[in-house]
ZADO-1210 file (C-alpha; in nm, 4 decimals, padded with zeros to 6 digits):
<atoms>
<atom x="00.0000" y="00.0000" z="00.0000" code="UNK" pos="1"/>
<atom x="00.2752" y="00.2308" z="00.0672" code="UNK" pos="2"/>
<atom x="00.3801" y="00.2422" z="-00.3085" code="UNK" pos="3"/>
<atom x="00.0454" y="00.3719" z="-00.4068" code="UNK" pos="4"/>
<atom x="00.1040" y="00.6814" z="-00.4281" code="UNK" pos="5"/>
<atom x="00.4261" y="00.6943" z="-00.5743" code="UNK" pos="6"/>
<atom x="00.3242" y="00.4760" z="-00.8269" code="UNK" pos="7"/>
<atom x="00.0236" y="00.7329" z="-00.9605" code="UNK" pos="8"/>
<atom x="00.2114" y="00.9880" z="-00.9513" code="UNK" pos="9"/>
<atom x="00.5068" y="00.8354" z="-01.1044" code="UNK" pos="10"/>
<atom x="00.2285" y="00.7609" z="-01.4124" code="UNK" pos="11"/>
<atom x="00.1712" y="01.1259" z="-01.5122" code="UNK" pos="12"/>
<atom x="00.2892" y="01.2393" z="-01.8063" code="UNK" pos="13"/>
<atom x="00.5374" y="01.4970" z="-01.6843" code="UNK" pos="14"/>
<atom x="00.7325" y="01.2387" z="-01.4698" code="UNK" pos="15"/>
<atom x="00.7260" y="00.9217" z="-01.7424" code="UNK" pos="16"/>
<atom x="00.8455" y="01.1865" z="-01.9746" code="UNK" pos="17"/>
<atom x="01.0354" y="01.4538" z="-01.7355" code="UNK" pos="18"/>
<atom x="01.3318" y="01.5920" z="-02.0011" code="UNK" pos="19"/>
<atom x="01.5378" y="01.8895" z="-02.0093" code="UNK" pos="20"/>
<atom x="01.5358" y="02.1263" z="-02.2894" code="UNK" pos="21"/>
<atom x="01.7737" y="02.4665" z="-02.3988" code="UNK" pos="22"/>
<atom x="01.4848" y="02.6544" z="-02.1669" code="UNK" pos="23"/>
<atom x="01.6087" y="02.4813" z="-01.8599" code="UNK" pos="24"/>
<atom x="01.9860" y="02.5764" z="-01.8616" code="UNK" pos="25"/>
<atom x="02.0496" y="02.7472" z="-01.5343" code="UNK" pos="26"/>
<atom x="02.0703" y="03.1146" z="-01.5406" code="UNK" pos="27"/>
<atom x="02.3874" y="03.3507" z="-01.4837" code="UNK" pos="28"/>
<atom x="02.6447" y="03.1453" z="-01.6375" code="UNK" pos="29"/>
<atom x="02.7330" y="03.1833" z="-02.0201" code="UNK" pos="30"/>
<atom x="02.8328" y="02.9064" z="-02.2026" code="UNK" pos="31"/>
<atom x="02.9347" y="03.0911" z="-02.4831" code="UNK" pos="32"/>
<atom x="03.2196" y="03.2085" z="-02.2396" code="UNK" pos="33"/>
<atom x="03.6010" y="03.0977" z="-02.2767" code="UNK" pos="34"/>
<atom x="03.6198" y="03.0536" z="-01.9081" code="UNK" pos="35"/>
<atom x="03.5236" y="02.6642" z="-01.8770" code="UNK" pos="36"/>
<atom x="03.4319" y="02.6808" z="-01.5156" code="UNK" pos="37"/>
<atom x="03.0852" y="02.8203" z="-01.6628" code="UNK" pos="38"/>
<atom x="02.9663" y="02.4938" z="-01.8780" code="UNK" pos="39"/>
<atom x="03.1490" y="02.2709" z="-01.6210" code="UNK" pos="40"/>
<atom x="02.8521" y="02.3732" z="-01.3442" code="UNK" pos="41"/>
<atom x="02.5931" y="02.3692" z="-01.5877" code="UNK" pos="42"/>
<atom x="02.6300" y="02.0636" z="-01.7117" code="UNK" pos="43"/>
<atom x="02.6897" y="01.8934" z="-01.3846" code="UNK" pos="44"/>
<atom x="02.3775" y="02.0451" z="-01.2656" code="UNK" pos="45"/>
<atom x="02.2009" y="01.9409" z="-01.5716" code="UNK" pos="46"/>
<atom x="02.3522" y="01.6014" z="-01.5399" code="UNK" pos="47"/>
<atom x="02.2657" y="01.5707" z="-01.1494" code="UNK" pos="48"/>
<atom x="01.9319" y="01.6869" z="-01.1958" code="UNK" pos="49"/>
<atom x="01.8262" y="01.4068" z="-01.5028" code="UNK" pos="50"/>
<atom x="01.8654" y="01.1894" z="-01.2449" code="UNK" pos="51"/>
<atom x="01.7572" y="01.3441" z="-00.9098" code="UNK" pos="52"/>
<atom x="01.4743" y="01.4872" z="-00.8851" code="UNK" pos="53"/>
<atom x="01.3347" y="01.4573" z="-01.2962" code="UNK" pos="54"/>
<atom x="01.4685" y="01.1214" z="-01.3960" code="UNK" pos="55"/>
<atom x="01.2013" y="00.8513" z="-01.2515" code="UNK" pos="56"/>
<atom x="01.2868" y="00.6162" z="-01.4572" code="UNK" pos="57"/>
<atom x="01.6826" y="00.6032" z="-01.4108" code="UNK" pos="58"/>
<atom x="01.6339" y="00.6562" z="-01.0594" code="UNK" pos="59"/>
<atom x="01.4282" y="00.2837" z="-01.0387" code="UNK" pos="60"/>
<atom x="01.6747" y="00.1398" z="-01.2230" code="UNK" pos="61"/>
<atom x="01.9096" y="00.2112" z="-00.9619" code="UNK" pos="62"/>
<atom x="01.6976" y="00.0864" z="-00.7135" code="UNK" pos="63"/>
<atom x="01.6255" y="-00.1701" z="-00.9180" code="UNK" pos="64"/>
<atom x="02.0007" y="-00.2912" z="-00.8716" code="UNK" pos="65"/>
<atom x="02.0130" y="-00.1803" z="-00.5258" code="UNK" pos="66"/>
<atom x="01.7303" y="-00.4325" z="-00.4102" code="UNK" pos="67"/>
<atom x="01.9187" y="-00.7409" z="-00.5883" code="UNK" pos="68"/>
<atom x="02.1028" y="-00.8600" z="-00.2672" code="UNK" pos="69"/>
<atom x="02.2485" y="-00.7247" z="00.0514" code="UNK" pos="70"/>
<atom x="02.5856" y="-00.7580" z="-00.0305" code="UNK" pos="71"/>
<atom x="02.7790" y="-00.4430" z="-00.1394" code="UNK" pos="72"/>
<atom x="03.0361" y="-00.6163" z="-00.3781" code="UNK" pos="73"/>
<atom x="02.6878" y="-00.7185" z="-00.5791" code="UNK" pos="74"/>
<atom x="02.6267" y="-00.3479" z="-00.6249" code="UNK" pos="75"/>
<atom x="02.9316" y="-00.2490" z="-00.7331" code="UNK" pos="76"/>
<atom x="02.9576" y="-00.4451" z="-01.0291" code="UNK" pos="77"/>
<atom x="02.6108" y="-00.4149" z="-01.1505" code="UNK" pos="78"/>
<atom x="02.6736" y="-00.0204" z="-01.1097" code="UNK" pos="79"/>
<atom x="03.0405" y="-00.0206" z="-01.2856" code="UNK" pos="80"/>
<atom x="02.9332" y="-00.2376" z="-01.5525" code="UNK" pos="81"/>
<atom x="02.6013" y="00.0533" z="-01.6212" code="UNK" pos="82"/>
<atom x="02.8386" y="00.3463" z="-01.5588" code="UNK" pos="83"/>
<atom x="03.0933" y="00.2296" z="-01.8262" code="UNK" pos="84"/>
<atom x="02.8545" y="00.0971" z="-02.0511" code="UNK" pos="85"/>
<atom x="02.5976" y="00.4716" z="-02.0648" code="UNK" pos="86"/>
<atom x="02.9049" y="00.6616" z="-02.0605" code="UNK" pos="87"/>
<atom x="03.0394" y="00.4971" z="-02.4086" code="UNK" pos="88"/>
<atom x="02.7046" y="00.5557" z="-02.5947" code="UNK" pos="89"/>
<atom x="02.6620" y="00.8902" z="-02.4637" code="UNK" pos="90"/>
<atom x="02.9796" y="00.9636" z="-02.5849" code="UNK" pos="91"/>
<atom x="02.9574" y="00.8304" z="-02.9144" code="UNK" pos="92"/>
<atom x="02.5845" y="00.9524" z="-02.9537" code="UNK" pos="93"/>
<atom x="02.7334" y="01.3087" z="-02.8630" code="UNK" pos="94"/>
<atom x="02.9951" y="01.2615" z="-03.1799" code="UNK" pos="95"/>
<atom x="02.7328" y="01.1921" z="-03.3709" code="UNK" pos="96"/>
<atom x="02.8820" y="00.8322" z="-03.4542" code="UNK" pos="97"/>
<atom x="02.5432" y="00.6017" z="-03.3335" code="UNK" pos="98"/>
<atom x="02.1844" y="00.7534" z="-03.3103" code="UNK" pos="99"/>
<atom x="01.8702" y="00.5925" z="-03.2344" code="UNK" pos="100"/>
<atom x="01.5427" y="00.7324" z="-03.2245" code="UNK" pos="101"/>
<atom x="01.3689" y="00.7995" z="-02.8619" code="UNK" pos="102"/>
<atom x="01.0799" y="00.5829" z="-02.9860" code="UNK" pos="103"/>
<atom x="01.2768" y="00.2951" z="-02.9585" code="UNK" pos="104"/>
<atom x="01.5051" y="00.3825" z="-02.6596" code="UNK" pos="105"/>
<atom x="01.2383" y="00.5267" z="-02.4340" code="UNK" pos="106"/>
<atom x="01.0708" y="00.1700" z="-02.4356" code="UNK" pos="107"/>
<atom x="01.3958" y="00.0048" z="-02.4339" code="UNK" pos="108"/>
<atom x="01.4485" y="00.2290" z="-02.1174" code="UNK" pos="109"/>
<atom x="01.1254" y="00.1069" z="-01.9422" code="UNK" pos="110"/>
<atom x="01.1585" y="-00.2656" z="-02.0499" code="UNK" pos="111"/>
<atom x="01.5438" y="-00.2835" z="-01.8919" code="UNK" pos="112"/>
<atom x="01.3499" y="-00.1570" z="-01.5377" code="UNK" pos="113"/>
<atom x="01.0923" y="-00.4222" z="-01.5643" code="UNK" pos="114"/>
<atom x="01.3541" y="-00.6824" z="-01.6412" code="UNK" pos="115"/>
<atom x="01.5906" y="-00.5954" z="-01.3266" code="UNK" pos="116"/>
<atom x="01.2657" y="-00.5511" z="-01.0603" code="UNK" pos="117"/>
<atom x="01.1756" y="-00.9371" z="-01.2099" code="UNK" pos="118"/>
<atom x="01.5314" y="-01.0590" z="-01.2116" code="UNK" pos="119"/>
<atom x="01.5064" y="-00.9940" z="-00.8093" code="UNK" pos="120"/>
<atom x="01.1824" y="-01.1902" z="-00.7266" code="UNK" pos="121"/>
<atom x="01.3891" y="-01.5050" z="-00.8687" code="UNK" pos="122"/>
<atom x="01.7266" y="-01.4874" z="-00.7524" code="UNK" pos="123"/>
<atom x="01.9401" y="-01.3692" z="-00.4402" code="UNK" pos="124"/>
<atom x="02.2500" y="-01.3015" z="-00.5454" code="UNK" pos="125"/>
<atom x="02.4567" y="-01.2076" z="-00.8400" code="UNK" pos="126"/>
<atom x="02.4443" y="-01.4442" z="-01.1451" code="UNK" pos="127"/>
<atom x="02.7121" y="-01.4577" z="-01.4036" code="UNK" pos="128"/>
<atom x="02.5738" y="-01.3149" z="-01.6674" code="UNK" pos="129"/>
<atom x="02.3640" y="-01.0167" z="-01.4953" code="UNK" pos="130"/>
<atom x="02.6257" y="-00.7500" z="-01.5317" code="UNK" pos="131"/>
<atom x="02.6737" y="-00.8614" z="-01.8695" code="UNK" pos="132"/>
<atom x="02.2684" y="-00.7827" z="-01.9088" code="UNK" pos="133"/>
<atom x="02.3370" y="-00.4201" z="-01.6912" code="UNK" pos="134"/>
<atom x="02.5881" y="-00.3298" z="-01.9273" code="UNK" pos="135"/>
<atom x="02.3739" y="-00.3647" z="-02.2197" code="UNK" pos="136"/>
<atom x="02.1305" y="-00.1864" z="-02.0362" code="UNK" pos="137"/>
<atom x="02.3498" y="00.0831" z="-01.9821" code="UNK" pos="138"/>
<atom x="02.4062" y="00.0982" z="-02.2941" code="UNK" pos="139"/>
<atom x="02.0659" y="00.1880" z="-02.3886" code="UNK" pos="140"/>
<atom x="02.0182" y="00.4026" z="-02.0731" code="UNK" pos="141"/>
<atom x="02.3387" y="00.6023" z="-02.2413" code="UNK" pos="142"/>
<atom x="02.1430" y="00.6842" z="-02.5393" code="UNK" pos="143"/>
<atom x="01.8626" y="00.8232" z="-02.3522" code="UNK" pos="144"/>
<atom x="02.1428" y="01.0410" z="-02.1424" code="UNK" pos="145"/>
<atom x="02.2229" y="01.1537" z="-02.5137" code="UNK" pos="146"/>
<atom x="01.8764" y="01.2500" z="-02.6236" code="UNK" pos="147"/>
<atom x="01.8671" y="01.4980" z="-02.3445" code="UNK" pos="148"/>
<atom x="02.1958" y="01.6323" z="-02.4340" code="UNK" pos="149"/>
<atom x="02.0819" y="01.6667" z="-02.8091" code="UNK" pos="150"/>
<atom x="01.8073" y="01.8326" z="-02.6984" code="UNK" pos="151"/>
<atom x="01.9816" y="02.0848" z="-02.4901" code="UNK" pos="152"/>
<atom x="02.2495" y="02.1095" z="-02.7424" code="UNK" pos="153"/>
<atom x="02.6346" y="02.1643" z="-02.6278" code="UNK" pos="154"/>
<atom x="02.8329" y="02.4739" z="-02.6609" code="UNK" pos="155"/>
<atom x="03.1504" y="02.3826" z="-02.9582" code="UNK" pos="156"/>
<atom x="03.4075" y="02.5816" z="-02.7865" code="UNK" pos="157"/>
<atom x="03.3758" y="02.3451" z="-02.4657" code="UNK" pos="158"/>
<atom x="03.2147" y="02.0782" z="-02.6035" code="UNK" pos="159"/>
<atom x="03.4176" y="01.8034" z="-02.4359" code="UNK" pos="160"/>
<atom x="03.3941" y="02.0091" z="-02.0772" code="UNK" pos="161"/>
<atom x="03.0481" y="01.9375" z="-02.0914" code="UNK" pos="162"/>
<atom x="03.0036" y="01.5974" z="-02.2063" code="UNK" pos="163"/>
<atom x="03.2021" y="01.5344" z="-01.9575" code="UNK" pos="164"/>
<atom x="03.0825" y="01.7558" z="-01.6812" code="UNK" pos="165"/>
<atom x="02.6726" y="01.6201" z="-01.7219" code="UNK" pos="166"/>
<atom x="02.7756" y="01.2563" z="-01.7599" code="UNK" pos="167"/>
<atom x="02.9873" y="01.3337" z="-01.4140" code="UNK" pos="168"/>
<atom x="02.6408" y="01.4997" z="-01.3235" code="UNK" pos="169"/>
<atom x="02.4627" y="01.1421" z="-01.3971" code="UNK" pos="170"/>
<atom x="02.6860" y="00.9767" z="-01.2001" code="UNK" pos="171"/>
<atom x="02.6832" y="01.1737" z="-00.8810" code="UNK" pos="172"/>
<atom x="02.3153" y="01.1664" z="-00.9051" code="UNK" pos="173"/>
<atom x="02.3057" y="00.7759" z="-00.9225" code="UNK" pos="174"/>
<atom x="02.5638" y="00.7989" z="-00.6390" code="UNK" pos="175"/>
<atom x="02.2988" y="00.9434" z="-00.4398" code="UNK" pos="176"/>
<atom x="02.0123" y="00.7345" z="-00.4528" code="UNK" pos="177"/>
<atom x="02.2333" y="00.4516" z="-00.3923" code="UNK" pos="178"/>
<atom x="02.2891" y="00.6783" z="-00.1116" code="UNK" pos="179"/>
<atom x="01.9744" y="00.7916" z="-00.0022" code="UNK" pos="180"/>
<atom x="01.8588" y="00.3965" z="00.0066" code="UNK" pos="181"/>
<atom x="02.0988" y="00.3291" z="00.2049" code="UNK" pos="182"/>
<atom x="01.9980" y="00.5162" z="00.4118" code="UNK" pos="183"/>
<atom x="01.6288" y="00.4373" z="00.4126" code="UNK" pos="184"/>
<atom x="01.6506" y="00.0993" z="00.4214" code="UNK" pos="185"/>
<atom x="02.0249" y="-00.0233" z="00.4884" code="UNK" pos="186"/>
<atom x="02.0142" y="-00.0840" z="00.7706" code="UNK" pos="187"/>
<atom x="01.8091" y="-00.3780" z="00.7764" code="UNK" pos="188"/>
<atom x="01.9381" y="-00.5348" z="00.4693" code="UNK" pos="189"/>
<atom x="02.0744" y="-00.8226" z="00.7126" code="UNK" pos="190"/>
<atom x="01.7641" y="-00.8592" z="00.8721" code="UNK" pos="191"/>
<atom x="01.6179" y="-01.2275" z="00.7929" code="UNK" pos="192"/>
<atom x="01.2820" y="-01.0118" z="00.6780" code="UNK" pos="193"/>
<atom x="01.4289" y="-00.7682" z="00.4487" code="UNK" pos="194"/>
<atom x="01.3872" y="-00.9412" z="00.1164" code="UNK" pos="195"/>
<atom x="01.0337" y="-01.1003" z="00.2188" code="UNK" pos="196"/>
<atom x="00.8768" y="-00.7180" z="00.3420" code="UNK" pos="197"/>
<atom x="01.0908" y="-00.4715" z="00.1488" code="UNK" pos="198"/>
<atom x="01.2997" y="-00.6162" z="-00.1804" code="UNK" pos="199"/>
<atom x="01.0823" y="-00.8468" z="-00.2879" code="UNK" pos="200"/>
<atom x="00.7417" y="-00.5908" z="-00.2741" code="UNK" pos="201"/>
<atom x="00.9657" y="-00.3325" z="-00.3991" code="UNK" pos="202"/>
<atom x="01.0421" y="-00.4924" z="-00.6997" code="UNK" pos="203"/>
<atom x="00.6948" y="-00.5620" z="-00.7432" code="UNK" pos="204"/>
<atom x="00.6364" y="-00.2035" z="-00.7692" code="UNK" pos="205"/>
<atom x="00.8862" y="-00.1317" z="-00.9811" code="UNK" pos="206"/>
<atom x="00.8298" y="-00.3867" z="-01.2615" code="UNK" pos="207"/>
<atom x="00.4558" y="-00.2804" z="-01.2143" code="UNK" pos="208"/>
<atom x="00.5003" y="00.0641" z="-01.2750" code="UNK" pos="209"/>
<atom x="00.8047" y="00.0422" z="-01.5526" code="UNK" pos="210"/>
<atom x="00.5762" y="-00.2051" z="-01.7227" code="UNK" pos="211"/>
<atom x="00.2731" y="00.0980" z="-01.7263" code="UNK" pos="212"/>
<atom x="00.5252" y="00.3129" z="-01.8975" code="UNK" pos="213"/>
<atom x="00.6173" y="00.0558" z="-02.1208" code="UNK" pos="214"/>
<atom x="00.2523" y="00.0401" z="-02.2824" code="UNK" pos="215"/>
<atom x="00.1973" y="00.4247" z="-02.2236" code="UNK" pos="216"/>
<atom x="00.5882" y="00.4755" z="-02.4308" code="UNK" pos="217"/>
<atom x="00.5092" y="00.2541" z="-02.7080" code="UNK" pos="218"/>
<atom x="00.1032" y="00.3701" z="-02.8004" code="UNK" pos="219"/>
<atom x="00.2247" y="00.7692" z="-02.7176" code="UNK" pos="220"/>
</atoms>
């Protein structure tokens, strides 16, 4: 019951949806300036902020990975193997080398959610081949990162500065709702009652509500 709200109001448009645009750049810093330090906090901001507050739907994949199992290590690969992975395609997708449309990623986006929050109702611990899977989720994550940046466009005289800068952004917001759940629920991840009453219902709610904007991505 306590994920019923969060789930309706994660299934408004403005949250399944929530993107940055050129209108959203913070004010009082030109990028157009040769003094990098300018671009550098905009795009970390920008970066941070896809994720935490505006990006729903990265921020339950990261729980998503979270709720696998209680042990740390588990974590840390599943989260290397994403960071690496969106950080190549948003880097190519930047250059303008790969491109695929946000018809086909947004969905892709949702589905990889779905698959994770599952993944946990059967399994305990880390399988083989699941950061092998996160990594070619990341992948697809990356080109979602990318969208936002093509939307907001990139200045050419620091270009690199902030590509790198808002994928730094990403990460420090990922960094924090790893954070932040620790924090919630941490520390009872050794209870003997943590998978059964918060995991495993979690999950639930996360597969049920990435699989709503599955449907609502593909028909809209």
């Amino acid at each position: 019951m306590y994920l019923l709200p969060f789930f309706i109001w994660s299934m408004s448009p403005e949250n399944v949806w929530a993107h940055h645009t050129s209108e959203d750049l913070p004010s009082g810093v030109d990028v157009t300036s040769p003094n990098q330090l300018g671009p550098v906090i905009q795009y970390l901001f920008l970066g941070y902020e896809h994720i935490l507050p505006e990006g729903l739907d990265h921020i339950l994949f990261v729980l998503g990975l979270f709720f696998l199992s209680s042990r740390f290590k588990s974590l840390l690969w599943q989260v290397t193997a994403f960071t690496v992975a969106h950080s190549v395609t948003l880097a190519l997708s930047s250059f303008q080398v790969i491109s695929l449309s946000a018809s086909i990623v947004e969905p892709l986006i949702a589905l990889s959610i779905v698959y994770v929050a599952v993944e946990n109702l059967y399994t305990t611990e880390l399988k083989p081949w699941r950061p092998l899977v996160i990594f070619g989720f990341g992948l697809i994550h990356g080109l979602g990162f990318a969208g936002v940046l093509a939307e907001l466009g990139l200045p050419q005289q620091h270009f690199l500065t902030a590509l790198v800068s808002f994928n730094v952004g990403v990460e420090l917001g990922q960094l924090s709702v790893i954070g932040l759940a620790y924090l919630a629920v941490g520390w009872f991840r050794s209870q003997s009652w943590y998978r059964t009453y918060l995991s495993m219902p979690a999950s639930c709610g996360i597969a049920l509500m990435a699989g709503y904007w599955t449907i609502d991505r593909i028909l809209n």
